[in-house]
N, C-alpha and C positions, 0 to 999 in steps of 0.2 A: 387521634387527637394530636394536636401541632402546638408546637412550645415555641414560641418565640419573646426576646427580649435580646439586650444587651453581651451577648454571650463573654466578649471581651474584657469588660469590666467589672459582671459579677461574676468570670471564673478569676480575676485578678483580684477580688475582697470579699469574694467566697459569700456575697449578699444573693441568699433565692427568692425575693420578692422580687429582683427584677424581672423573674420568669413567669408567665401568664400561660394556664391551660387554657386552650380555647375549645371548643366543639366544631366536629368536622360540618366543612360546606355540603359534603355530597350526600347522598342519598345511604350511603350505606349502613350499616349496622354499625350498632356501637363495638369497640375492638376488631373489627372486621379494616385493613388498610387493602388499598388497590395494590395490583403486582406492577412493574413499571419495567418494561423490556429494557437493555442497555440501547437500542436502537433507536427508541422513540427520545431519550435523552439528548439526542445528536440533531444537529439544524440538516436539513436537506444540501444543504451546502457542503457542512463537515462529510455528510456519505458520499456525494461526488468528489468531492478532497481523497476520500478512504479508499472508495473505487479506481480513482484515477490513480493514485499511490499502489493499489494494489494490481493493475494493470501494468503500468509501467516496469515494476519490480518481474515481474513474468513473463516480459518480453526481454526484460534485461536478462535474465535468467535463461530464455528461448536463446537469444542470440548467442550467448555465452555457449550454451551446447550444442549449436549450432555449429560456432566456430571449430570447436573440442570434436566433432563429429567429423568435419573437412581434414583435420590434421591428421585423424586419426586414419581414413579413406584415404588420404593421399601417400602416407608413412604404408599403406598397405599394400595399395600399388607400386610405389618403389619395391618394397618388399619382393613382389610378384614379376617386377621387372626383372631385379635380379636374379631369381629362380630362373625366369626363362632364360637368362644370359647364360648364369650356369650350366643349363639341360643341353641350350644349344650346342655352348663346345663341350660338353660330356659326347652330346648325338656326334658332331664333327670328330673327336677322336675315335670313337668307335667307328665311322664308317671309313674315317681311315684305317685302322684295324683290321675291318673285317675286308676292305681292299688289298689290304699286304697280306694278310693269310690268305684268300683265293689266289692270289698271285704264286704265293709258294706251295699251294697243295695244285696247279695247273703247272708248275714246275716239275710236281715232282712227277705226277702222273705223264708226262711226257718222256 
């Protein structure tokens, strides 16, 4: 059942005649109301509005960890750059080492 009148005026002087029960249009039973999706309340327009808001927030979202992904890859290979630079001259002093020790154990064995 659907009530309509004035709603403005007679909640502002508290008057309930201006409200009218009417009987429903549809076929349904009496106290029986349809369910109504929040979907179908929306113009086809509004869900490509919502869609496209909701795409775009996702790609904004995509790029953002996109970029946070590069920083992170790139701070990693420095990282790894610098390990090799270390190893190298770690490797360079020991085979200088183990050059100066052959040298002195063919010393002494002489």
């Amino acid at each position: 059942m659907a009530v309509t009148g004035d709603e403005t005026e007679s909640a502002a002087t508290g008057d309930m005649s201006a409200y009218q029960i009417r009987s429903p249009t549809s076929s349904l039973p009496q106290g029986v109301m349809m369910a109504v999706s929040p979907a179908s309340l929306h113009s086809p327009q509004q869900l490509a509005e919502e869609a496209t808001r909701k795409r775009e927030l996702r790609l904004l979202k995509n790029r953002e960890a996109a970029r946070e992904c590069r920083r992170k890859k790139k701070e990693y290979v420095k990282c790894l750059e610098n390990r090799v630079a270390v190893l190298e001259n770690q490797n360079k002093t020991l085979i200088e080492e183990l050059k100066a020790l052959k040298d002195l154990y063919c010393h002494k064995t002489e």
